[in-house]
N, C-alpha and C positions, 0 to 999 in steps of 0.2 A: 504494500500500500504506500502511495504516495502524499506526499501534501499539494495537490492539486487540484482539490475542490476548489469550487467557485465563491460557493455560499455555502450559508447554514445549511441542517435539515429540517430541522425545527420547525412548527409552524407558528409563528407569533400572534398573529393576525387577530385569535381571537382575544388579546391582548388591547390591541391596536392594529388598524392598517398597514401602517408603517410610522417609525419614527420621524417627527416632523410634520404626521398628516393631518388633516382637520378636527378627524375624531382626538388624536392624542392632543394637541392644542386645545381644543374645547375640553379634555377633559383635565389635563394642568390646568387652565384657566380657572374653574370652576373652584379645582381644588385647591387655589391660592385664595377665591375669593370666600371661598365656605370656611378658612382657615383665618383669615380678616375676621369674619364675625364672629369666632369663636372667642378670638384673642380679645375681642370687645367686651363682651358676655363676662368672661374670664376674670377680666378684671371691674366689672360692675357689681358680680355676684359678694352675697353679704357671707358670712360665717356660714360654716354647713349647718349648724345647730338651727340657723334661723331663716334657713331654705330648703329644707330637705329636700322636696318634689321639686326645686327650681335646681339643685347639683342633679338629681338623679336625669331631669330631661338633660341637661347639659352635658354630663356621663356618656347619656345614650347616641347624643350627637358627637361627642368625639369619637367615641370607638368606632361612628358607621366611617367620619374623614379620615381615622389612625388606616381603618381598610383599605381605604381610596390609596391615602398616600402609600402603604405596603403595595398595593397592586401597583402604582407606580415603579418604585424602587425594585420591584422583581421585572418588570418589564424589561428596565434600563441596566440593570446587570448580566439580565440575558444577552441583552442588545452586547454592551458592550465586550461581554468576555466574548460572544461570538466572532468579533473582527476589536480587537484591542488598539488597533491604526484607524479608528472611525472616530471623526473630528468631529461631526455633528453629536458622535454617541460621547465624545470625552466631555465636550459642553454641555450637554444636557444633564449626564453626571455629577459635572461642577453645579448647575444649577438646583439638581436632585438636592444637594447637598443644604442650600438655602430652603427649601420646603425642608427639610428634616430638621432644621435651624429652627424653624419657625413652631413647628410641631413641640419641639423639644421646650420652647418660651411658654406652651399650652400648660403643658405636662410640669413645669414650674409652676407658674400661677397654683395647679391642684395639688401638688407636692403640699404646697406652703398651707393648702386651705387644711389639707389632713394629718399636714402638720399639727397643726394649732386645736385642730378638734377633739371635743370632748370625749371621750371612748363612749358612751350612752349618745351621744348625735353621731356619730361615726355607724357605730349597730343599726338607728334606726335608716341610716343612710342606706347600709345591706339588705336591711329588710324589705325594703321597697321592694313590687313584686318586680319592676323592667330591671333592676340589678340581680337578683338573686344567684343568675348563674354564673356570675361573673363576679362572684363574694370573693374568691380565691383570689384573682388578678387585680381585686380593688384591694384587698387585703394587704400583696405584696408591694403595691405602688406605698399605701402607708409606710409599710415598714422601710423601703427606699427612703423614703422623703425625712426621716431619722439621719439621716448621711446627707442631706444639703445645707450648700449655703441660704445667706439671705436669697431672697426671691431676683433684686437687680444683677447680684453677682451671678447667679446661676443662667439668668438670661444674658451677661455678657459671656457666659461661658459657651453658648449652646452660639452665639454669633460668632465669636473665635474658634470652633471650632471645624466651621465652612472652611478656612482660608489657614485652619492651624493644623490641630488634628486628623482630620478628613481630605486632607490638601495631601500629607504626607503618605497616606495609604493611598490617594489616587497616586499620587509621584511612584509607589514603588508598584502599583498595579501595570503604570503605563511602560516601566522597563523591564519588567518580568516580561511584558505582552510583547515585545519591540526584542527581547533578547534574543541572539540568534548564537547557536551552540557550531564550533567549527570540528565536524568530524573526519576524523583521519586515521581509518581504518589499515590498516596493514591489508594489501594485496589490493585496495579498491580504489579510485578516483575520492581526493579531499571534497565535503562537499558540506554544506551550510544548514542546520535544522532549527527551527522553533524551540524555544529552552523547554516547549511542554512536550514534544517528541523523548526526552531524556529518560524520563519513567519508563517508557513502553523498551526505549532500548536498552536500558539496565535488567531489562526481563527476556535479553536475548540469549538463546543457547550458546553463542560464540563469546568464549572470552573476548579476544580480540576487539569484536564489537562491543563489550561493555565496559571493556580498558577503554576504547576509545572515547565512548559517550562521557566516562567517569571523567576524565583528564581534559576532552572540551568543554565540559559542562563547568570544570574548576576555573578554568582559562577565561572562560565570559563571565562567570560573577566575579572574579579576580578584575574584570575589565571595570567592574560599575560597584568594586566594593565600599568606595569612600561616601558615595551618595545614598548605596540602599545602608551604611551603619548608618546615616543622616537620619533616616526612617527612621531605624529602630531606636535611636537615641532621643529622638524629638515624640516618638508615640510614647515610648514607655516616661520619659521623661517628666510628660504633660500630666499622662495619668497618676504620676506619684505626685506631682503639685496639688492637683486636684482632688486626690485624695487627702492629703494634707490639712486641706482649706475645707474639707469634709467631714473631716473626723473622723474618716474609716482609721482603724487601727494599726490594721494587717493589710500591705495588698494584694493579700489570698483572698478575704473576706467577701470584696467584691464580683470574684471569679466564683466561689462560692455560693452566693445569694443566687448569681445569674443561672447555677448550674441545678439550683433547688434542690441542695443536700447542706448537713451539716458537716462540719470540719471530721466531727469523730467517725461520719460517715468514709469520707476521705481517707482520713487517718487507718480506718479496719482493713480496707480495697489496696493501700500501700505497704500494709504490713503482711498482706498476704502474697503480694506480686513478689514484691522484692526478698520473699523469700525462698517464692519458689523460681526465682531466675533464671536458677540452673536449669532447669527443664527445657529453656528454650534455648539456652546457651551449650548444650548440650546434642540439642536437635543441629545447632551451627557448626561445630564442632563434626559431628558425623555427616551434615552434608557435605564440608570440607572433603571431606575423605570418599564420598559417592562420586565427587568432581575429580578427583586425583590431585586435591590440594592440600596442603600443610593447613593452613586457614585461608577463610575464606577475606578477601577484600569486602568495604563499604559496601563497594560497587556488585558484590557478588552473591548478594542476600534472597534478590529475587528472582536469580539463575532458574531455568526449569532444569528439573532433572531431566534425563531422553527416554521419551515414550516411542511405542513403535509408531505412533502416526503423529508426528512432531509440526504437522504443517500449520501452518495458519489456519485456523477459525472465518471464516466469511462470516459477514455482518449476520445476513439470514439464518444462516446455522445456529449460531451462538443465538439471537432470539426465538430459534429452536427450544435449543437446550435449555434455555430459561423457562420458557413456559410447556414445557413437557413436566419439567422438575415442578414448577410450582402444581401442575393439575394432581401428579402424585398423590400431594397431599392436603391441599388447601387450592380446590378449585376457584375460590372467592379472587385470589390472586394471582390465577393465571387468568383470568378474567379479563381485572384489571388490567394486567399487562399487555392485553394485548387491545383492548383500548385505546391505552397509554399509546401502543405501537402505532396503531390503526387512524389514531387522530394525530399523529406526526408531532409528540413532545418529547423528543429526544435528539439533539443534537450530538452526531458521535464521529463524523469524519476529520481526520486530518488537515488542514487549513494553515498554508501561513498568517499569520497575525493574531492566530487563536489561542487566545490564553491558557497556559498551562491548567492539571489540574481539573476534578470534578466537583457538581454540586448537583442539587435537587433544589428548587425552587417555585415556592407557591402562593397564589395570588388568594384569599379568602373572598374578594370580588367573584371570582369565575368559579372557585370549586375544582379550578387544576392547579396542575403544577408542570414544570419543563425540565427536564436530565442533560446536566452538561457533561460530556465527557470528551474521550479521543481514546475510538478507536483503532486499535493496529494491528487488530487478529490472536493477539493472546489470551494465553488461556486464563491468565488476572486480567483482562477486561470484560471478559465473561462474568466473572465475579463481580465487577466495579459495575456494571448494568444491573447484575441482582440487586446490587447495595443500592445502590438509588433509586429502584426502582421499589424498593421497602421502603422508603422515603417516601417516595411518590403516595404510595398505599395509603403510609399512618394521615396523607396528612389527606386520602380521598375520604375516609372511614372518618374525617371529624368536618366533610363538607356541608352538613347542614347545621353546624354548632356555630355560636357566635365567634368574631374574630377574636375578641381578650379569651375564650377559651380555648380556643386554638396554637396560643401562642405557648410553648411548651419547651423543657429547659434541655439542652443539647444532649446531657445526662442519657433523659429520656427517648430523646429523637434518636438518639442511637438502635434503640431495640426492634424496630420493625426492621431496617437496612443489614445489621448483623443477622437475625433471623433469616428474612428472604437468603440472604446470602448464604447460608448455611443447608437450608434446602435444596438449592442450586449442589452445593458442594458432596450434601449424604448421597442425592440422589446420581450422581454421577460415578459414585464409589461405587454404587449397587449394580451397574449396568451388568448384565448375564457377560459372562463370560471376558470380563475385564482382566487383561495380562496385568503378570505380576509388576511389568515396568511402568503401566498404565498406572497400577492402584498405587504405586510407589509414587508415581509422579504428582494424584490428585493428591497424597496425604503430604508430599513437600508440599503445594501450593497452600493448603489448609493452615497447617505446620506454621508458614512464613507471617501469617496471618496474624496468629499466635505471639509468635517471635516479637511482631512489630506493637501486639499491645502490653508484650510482659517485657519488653527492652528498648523498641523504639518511642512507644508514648512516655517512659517514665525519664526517659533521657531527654525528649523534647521540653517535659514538666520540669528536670533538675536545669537543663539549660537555662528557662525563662525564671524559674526562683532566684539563679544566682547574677541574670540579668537586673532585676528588679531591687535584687539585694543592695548591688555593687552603685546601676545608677541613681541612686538615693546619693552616692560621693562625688557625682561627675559625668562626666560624661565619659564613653567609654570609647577603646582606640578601636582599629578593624583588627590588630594583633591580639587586642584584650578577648573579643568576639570567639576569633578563633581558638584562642586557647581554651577558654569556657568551653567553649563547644567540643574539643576535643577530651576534656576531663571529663564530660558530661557521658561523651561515649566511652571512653575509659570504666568510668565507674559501673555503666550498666550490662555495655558487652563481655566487662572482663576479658576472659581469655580467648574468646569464641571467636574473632575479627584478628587480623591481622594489623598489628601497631601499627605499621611503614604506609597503611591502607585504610586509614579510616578517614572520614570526613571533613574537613575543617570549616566546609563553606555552607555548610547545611543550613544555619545560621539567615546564611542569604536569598537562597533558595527556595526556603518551606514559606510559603504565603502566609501559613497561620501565623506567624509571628506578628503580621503585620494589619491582621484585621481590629480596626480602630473599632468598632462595636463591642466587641468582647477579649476581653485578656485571659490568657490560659486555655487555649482554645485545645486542648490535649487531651488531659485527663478524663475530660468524659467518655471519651473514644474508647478507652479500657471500660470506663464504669459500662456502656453500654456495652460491649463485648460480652464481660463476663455476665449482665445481668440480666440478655440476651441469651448465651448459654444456659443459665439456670431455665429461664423460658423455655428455652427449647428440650431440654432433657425433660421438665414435665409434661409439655406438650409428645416427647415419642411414648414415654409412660403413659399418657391416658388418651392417646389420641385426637382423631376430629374433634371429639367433646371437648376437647381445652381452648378449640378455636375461638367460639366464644367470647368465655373468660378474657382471652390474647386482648380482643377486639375492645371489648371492656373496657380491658386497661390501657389500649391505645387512646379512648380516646376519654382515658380520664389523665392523660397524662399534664395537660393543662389546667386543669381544676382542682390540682393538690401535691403535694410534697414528695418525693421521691421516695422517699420511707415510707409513704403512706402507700401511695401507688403499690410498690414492693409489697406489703402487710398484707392490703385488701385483693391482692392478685395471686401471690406464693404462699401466705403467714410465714412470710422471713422478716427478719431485722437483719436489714444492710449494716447494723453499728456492728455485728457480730461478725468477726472475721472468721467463722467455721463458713458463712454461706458464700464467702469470695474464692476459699479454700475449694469447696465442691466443684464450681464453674472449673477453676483450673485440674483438678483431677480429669478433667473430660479433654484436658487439653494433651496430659498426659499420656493417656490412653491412646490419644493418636501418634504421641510418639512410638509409644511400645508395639504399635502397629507398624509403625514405617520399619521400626528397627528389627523386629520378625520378619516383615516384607524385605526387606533389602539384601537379608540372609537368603532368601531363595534366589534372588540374583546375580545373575556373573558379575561380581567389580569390575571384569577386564572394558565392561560392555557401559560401561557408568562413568569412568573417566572421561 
């Protein structure tokens, strides 16, 4: 596959027309003026105590413009990751930013009003019947608004942040998207890729080719390292001022809140990773030695092992594979997916200008959502379609719920995309008559998965603690960066990677570092993983009848607490580190398969 599409695949339209066209102008217009009068309203309204029914309509009209404006801002992220070189889509983005400015001056004003309110006018505030479902999401903005400044300061914060904070994630979106990786393969003509092409080929069979991706991919962030540290010293920077001038404590606290769990909750899920590390550092270790290597390189993590039919995946197949796997066992979901397929929300071709990296994205206006990815016929982007297309699910299965209940903490958005993904992956172990180099090769692919939430998220997690730690002193150099970054991988891969071979630039590279909406964009990706896992080992225990239940908890996953969620779904307690322990046993188990399996194979044949 080449990068020589044209366009998208995606179909936008029923989104908008197209960008710039009558519909989306009249519909910004609208949305700037309906946001005018709120800010009016806003600030005319008396004490909640002595308005009840006059905040509760006020309520109900911001969350219908919070919709409007999200259905915006999912349009224009589609827009622009689709073509990252689209100057109409960089401006409208700059401007996006100004409505979410303004949004944010709203969301002040009611900060302060529930600030100030009495806990008995607050209550009767919930009780009102047009809130009631939406107690959780009015609940949490209370407790937010415990962490702000005065009301003027937090409105010049949310205006500084178009041209301060928001300015510096569009700066490092627009050189991610504009980076071009210089490949120079051993035996092939030198030739020029997309920095998001790098992934797909760090997952190629040929060392050669992932020595090379690994070494161009270091050579272009090494070209633009002095400006993306700028990013991440001016985002992280802002947010430790900020928090400051806030009164948050810790700035874990606010990664925290966003994630709807508590610290001890955290605390149980790291005591239990980081203790069973080995397991996956282990698994590294013996893929080393399947490849015919001493250790494996950075670059060599998401190597396939060789199967007898090694070829490329065609687009078509691979949403075969998907929705054969999903009919298995949850027809509900191969349904959808081929809906999803049918009505053209998936964007997955190769593209120069196309931003690295996937997502899922959903407008609570329309009731969809859109799949970004980049396809290149591997057998992890098979996988990376199930994941997103779990995404897609949780967020079809809450399209008749209002949008504050929709809106749901990453924790939890994790669990339907792990899931899918995972049916994708049992069902393709099961196929009749699957060689031993085949099943060897799905339970690596499984396996890496593993790896990347019990070593790669915890290493992304110690990197950004000890970022956040350090620029509280200063600002940090591009040498500082690296070195963090390389202790960070030190301490979690231990021995399993090769020292001469690990990462430095990683740092520069991973987008999440650098989304100004949320800090600590990592650790939920494990929390959901294993708690994902736990779901799914009860759902093979009790089968279709746990679908349900699933369904349930998807779509209470906005209307209450993570623990809660957990209780009323499992009867677990997340604070309990024996139920983080179980999930990883399951991980285990596919080790001790791979390493059964690999014994019936020739090593000469695996090198």
């Amino acid at each position: 596959m080449t990068a020589s599409i044209a366009g998208p695949d995606w179909d936008l339209t029923p989104y908008f027309s197209a960008l710039g066209a009558d519909d989306y102008q009249v519909f910004r217009d609208d949305l700037l003026s309906d946001l005018d009068g709120l800010q009016r309203r806003v600030a005319d309204l008396p004490a909640v105590a002595d308005s009840v029914s006059g905040w509760a309509e006020f309520l109900s009209d911001l969350e219908a413009v919070m919709a409007r404006y999200r259905h915006l801002s999912s349009f224009l992220g589609c827009w622009t990751a689709a073509d990252a070189t689209d100057a109409l889509g960089q401006r409208e983005e700059a401007a996006l930013a100004k409505i979410g400015a303004a949004v944010e001056q709203v969301e002040v004003r009611v900060a302060a009003a529930f600030k100030g309110a009495e806990d008995d006018a607050f209550e009767a505030l919930l009780a009102t019947p047009s809130l009631e479902a939406v107690r959780y999401a009015l609940t949490r903005m209370r407790q937010a608004a415990a962490y702000t400044m005065a009301a003027p300061l937090e409105s010049l914060s949310a205006d500084l942040a178009v041209d301060g904070l928001g300015a510096w994630g569009r700066l490092y979106d627009r050189i991610s998207g504009n980076l071009k990786v210089s490949l120079e393969v051993p035996g092939e003509p030198a030739r020029e890729e997309p920095a998001s092409m790098v992934r797909s080929l760090l997952e190629d069979p040929e060392p050669r080719v992932r020595d090379a991706a690994f070494a161009g991919s270091a050579a272009a962030w090494r070209s633009v390292a002095e400006p993306v540290a700028a990013c991440l010293n001016a985002i992280a920077g802002t947010r430790l001022t900020l928090y400051e001038k806030r009164g948050v404590s810790h700035f874990l606290d606010p990664a925290l809140f966003d994630a709807g769990i508590r610290r001890e909750t955290l605390d149980a899920m790291w005591r239990a990773v980081r203790s069973r590390q080995h397991i996956a550092r282990r698994f590294l270790r013996h893929k080393a030695g399947l490849l015919g290597k001493r250790r494996l390189g950075f670059q060599d993590r998401m190597a396939p092992l060789p199967r007898d039919d090694a070829a490329r995946i065609p687009w078509d197949e691979a949403k075969a594979q998907v929705t054969t796997a999903f009919a298995a066992s949850y027809p509900a979901l191969r349904e959808f997916a081929e809906h999803a397929f049918g009505n053209r929300w998936v964007d997955y071709q190769p593209r120069a200008g196309k931003r690295p990296g996937g997502f899922c994205s959903s407008s609570s206006v329309l009731g969809q959502s859109r799949i970004f990815m980049t396809y290149h016929g591997a057998a992890g982007d098979v996988q990376t379609l199930a994941h997103e297309l779990g995404h897609a699910f949780h967020s079809w299965l809450m399209r008749d719920m209002r949008h504050w209940q929709r809106r749901y903490p990453m924790t939890l958005a994790e669990t339907a995309s792990t899931f899918a993904e995972k049916l994708v992956t049992d069902a393709a172990l099961e196929v009749p008559g699957l060689s031993s180099r085949d099943r060897a090769a799905m339970l690596d692919q499984r396996l890496q998965d593993a790896e990347a939430f019990l070593l790669d998220i915890p290493m992304r997690f110690d990197f950004e603690h000890e970022l956040y730690t350090r620029r509280a002193s200063g600002e940090l150099t591009v040498s500082d960066l690296q070195e963090m970054m390389l202790s960070a991988q030190r301490s979690n891969f231990g021995d399993a990677l090769d020292e001469d071979q690990l990462d430095p630039w990683f740092w520069a590279s991973k987008l999440h570092f650098y989304i100004t909406g949320i800090s600590f964009y990592n650790f939920p990706y494990t929390f959901g993983y294993l708690f994902s896992m736990g779901l799914f080992a009860r759902a093979k225990e009790e089968g279709r009848g746990f679908l349900p239940r699933y369904e349930a908890l998807l779509r209470e996953t906005g209307s209450a607490p993570a623990e809660t969620v957990a209780w009323d779904a499992l009867g677990v307690d997340l604070e309990d580190e024996g139920f983080w322990h179980s999930s990883i046993d399951m991980v285990e188990g596919d080790l001790d398969d791979l390493l059964a399996m690999t014994e019936l194979v020739d090593d000469t044949t695996l090198g």
